[in-house]
Biopython code that builds the backbone (N, CA, C, O; Angstrom):
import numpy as np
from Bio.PDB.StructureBuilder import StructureBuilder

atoms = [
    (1, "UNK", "N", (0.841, -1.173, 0.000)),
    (1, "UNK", "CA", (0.000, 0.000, 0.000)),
    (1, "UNK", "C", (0.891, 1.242, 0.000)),
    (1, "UNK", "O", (1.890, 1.396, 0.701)),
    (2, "UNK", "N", (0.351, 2.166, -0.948)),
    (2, "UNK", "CA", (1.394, 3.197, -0.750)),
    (2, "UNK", "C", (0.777, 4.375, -1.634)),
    (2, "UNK", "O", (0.179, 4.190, -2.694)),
    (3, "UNK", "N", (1.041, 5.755, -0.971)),
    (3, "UNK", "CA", (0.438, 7.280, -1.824)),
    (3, "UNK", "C", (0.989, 6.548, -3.147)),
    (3, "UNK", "O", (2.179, 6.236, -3.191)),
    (4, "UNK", "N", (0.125, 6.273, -4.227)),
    (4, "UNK", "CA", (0.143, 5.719, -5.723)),
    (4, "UNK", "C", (0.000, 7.155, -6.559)),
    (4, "UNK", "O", (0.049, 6.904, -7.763)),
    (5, "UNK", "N", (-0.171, 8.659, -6.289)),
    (5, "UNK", "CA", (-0.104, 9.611, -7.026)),
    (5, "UNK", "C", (1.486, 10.199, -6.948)),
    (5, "UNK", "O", (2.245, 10.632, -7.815)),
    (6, "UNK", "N", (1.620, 9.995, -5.431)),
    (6, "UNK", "CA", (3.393, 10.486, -5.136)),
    (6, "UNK", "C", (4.183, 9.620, -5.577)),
    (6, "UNK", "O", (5.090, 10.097, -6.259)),
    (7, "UNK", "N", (4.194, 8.387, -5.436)),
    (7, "UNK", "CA", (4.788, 7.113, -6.810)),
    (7, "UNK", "C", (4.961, 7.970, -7.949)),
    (7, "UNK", "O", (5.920, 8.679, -8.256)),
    (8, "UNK", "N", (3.916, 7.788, -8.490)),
    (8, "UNK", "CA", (3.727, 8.047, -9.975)),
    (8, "UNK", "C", (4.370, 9.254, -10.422)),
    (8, "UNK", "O", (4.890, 9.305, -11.537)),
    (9, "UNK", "N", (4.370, 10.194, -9.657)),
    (9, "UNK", "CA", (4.504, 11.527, -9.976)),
    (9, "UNK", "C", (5.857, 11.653, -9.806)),
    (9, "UNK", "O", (6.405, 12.256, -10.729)),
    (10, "UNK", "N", (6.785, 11.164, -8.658)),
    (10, "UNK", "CA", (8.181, 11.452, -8.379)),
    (10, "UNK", "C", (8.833, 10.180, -9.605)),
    (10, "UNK", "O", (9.894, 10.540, -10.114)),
    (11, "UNK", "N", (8.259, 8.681, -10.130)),
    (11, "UNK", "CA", (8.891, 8.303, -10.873)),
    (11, "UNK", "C", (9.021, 9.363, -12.424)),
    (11, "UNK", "O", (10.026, 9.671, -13.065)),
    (12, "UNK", "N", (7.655, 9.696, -12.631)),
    (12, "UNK", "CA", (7.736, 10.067, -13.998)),
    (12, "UNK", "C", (8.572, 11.371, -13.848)),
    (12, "UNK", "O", (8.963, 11.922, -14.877)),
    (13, "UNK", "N", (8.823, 11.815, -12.828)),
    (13, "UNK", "CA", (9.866, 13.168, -12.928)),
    (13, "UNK", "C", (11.023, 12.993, -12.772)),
    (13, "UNK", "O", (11.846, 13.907, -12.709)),
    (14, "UNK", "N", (11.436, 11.039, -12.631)),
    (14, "UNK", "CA", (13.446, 10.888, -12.331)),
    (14, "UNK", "C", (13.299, 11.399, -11.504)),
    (14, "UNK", "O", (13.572, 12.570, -11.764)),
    (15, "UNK", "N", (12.811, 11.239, -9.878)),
    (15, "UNK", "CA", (13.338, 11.300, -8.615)),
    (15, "UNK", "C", (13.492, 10.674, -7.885)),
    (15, "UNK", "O", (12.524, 10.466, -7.153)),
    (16, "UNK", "N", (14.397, 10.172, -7.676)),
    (16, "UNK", "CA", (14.449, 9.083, -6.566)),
    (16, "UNK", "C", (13.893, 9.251, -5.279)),
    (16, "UNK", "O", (13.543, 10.405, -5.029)),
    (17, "UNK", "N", (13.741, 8.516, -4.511)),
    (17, "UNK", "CA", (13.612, 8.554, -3.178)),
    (17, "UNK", "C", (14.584, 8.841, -2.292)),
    (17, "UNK", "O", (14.323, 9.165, -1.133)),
    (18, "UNK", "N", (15.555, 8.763, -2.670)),
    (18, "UNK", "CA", (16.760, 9.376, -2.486)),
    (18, "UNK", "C", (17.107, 11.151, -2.558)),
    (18, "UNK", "O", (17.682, 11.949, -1.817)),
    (19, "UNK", "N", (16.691, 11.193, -3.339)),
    (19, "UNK", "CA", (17.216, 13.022, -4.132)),
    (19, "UNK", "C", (15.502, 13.401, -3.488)),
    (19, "UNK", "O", (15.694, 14.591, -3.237)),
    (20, "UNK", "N", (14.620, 13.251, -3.246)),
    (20, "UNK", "CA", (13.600, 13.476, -2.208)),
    (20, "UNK", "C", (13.907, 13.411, -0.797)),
    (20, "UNK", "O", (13.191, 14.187, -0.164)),
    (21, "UNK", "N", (14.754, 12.732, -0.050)),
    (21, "UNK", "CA", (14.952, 12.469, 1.012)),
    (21, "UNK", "C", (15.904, 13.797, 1.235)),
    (21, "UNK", "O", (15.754, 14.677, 2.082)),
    (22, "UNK", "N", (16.859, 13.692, 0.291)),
    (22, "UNK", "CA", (18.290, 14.808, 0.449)),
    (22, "UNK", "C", (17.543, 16.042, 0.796)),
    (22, "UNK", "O", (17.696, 16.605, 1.880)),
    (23, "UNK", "N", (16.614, 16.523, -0.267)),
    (23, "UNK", "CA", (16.184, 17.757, -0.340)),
    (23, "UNK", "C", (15.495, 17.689, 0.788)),
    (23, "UNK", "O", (16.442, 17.827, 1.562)),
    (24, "UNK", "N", (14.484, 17.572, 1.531)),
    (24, "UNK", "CA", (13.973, 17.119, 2.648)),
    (24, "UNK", "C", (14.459, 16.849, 3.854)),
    (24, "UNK", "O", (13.678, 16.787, 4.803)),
    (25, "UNK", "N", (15.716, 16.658, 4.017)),
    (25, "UNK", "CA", (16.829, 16.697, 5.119)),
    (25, "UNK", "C", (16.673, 15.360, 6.122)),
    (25, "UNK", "O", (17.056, 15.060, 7.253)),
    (26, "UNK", "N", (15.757, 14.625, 4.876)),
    (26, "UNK", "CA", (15.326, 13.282, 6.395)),
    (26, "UNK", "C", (16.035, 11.856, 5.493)),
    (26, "UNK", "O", (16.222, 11.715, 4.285)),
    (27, "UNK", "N", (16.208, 11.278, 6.214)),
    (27, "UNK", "CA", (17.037, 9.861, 5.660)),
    (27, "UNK", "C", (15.807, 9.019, 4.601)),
    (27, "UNK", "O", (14.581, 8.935, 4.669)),
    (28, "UNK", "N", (16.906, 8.441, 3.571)),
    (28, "UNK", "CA", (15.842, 7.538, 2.621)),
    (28, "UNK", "C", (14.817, 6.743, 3.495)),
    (28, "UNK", "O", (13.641, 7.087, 3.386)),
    (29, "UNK", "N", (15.066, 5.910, 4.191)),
    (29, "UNK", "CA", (14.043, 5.021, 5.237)),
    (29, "UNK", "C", (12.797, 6.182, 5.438)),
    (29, "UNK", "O", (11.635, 5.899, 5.147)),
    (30, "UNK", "N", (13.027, 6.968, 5.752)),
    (30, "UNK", "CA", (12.190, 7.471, 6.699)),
    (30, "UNK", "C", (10.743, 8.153, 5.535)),
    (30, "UNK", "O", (9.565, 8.363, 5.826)),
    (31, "UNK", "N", (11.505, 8.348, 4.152)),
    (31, "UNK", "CA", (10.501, 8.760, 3.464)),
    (31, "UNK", "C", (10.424, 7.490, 2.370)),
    (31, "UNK", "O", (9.852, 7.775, 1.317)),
    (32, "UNK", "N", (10.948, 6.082, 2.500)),
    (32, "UNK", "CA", (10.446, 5.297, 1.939)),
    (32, "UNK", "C", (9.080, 4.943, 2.725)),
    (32, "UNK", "O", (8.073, 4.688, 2.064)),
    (33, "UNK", "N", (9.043, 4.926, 4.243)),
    (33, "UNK", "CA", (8.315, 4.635, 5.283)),
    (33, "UNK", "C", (6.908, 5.515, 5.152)),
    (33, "UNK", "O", (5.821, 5.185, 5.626)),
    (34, "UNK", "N", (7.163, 6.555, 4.491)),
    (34, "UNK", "CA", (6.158, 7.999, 3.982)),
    (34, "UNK", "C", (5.225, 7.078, 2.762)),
    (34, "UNK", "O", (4.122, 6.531, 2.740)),
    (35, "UNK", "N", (6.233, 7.247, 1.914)),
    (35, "UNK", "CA", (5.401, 6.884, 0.540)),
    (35, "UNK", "C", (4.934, 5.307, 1.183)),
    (35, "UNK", "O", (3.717, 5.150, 1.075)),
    (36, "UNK", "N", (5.288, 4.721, 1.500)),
    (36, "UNK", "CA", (4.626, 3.324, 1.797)),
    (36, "UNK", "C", (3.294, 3.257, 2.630)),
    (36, "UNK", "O", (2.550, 2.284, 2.744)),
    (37, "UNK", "N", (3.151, 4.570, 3.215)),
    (37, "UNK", "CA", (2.127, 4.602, 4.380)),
    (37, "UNK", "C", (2.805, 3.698, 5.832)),
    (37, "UNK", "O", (2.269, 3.085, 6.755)),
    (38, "UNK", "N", (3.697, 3.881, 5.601)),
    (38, "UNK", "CA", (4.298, 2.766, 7.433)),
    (38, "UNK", "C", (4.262, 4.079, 8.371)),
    (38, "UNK", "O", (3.909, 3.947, 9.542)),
    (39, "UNK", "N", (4.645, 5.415, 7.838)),
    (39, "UNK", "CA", (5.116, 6.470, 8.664)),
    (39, "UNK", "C", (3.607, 7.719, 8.276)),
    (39, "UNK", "O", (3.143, 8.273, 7.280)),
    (40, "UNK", "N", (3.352, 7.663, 9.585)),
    (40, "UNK", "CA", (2.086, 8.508, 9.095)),
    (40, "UNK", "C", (2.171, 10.367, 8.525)),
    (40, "UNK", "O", (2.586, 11.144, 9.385)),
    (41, "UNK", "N", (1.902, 10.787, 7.559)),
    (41, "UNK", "CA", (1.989, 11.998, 6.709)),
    (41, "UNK", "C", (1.598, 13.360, 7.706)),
    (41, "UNK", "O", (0.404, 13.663, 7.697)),
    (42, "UNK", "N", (2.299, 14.003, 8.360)),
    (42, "UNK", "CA", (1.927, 15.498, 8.941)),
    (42, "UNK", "C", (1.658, 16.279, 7.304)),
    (42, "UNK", "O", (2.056, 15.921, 6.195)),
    (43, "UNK", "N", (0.725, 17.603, 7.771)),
    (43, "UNK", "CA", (0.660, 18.570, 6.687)),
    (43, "UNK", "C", (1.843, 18.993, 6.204)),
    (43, "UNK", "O", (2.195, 18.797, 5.041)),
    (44, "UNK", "N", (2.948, 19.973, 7.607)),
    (44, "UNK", "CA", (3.919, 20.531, 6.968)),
    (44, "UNK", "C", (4.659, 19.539, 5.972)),
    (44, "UNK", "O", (4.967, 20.074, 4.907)),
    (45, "UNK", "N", (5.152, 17.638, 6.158)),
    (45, "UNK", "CA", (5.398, 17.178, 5.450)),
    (45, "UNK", "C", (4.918, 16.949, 4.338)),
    (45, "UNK", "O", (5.755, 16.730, 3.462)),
    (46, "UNK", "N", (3.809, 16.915, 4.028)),
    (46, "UNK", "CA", (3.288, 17.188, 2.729)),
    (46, "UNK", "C", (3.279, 18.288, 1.717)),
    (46, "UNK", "O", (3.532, 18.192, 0.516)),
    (47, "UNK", "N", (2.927, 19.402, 2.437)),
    (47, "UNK", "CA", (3.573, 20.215, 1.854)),
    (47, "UNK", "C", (5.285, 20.278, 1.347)),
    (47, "UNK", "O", (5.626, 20.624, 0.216)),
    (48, "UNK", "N", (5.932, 20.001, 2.087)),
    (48, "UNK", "CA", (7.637, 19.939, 1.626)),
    (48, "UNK", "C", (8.226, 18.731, 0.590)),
    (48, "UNK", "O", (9.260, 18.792, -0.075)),
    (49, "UNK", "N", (7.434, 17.821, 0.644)),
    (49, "UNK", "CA", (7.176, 17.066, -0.624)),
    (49, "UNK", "C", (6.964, 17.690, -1.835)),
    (49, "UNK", "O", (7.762, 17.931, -2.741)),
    (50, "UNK", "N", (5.403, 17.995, -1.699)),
    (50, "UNK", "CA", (5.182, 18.633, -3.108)),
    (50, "UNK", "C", (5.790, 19.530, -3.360)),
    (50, "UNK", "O", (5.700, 19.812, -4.555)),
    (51, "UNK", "N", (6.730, 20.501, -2.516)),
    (51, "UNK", "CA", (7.373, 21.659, -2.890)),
    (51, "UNK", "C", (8.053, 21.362, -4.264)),
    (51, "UNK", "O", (8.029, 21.832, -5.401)),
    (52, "UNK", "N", (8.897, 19.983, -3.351)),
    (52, "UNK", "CA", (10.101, 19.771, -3.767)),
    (52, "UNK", "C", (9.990, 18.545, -5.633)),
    (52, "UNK", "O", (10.787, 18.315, -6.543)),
    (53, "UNK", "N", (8.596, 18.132, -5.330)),
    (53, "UNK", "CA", (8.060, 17.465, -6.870)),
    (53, "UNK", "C", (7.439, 18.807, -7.927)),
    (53, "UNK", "O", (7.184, 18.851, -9.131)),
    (54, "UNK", "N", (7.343, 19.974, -6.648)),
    (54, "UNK", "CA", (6.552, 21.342, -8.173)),
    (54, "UNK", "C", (4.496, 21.021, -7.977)),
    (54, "UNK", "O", (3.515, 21.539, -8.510)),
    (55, "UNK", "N", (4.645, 20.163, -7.166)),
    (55, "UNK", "CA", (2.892, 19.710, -7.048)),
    (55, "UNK", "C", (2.293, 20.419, -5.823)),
    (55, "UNK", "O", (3.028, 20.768, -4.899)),
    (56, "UNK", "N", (0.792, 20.664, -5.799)),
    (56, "UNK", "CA", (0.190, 20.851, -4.547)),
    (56, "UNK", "C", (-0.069, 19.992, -3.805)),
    (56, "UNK", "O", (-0.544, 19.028, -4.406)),
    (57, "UNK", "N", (0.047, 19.785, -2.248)),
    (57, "UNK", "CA", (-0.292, 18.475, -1.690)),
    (57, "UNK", "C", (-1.416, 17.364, -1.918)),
    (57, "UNK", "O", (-1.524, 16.145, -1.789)),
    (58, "UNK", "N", (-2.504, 18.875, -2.487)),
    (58, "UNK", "CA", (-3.600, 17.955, -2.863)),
    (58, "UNK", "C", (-3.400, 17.089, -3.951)),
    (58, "UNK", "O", (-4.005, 16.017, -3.974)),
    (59, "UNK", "N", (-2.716, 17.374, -4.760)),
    (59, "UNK", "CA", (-2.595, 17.089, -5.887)),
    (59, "UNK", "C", (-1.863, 15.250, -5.604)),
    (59, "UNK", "O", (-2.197, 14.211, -6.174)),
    (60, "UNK", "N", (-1.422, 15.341, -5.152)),
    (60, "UNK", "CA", (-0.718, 14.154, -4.235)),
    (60, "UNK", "C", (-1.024, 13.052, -3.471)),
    (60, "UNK", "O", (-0.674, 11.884, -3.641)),
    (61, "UNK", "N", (-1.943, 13.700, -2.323)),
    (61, "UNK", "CA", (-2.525, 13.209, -1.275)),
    (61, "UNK", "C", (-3.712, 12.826, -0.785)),
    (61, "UNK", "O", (-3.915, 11.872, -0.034)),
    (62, "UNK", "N", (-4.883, 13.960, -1.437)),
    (62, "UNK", "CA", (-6.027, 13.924, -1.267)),
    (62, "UNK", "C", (-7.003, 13.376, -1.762)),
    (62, "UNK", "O", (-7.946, 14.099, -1.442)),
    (63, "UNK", "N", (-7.385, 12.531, -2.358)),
    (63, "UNK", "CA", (-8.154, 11.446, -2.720)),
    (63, "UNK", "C", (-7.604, 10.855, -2.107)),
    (63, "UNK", "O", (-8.187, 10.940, -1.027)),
    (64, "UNK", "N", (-6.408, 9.936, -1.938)),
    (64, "UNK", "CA", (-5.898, 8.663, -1.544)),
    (64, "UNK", "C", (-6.196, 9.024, 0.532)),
    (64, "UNK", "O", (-6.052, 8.082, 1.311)),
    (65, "UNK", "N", (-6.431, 9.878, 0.850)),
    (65, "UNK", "CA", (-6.387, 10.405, 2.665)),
    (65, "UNK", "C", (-8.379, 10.390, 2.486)),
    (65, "UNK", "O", (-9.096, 10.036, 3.422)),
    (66, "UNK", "N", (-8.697, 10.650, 1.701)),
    (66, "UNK", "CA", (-10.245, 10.235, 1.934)),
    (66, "UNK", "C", (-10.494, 8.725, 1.831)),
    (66, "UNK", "O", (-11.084, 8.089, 2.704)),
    (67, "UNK", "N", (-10.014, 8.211, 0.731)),
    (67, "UNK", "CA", (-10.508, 6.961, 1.146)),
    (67, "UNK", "C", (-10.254, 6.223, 1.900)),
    (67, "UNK", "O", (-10.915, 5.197, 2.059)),
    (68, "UNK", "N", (-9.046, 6.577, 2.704)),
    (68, "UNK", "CA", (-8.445, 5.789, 4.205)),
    (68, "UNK", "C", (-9.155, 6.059, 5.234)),
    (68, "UNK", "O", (-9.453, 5.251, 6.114)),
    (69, "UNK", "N", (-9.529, 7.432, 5.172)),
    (69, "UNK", "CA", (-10.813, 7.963, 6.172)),
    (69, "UNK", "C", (-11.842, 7.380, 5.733)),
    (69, "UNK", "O", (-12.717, 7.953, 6.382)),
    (70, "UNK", "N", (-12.338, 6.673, 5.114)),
    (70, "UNK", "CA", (-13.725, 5.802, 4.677)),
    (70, "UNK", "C", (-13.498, 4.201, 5.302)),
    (70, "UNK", "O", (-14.222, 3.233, 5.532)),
    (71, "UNK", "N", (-12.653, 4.400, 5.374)),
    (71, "UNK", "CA", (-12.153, 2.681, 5.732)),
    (71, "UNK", "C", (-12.458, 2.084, 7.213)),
    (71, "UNK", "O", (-12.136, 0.929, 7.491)),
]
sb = StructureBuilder()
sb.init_structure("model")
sb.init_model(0)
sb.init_chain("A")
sb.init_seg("    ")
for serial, (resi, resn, name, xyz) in enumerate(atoms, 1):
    if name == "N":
        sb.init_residue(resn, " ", resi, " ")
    sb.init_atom(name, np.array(xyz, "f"), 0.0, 1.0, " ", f" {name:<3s}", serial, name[0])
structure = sb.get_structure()
């Protein structure tokens, strides 16, 4: 299980999870643990994500955070 728009969006732009992590100042684990859903998503982190992909959080996050709230 895993944000499948932040997948999609950081592969088709050549970013690793890596060069996301750097910019972000937090270790690869910790935002593989993000995109996987193991590590639960604060706003400010969402926001500093999409900064760093050029996206709005919604754009990212929000469908996939409603239907977990439906669950």
């Amino acid at each position: 299980m895993k944000y499948e728009k932040l997948y999609k969006t950081r592969v088709e732009l050549g970013v690793t999870q890596s060069d996301i992590a750097l910019e972000l100042g937090i270790s690869k684990a910790f935002y593989c643990q993000i995109e996987n859903k193991q590590r639960r998503l604060n706003y400010p982190m969402a926001l500093e994500i999409a900064k760093v992909l050029g996206k709005k959080p919604d754009d990212l996050f929000y469908e996939e955070i409603l239907k977990d709230m439906k669950k």
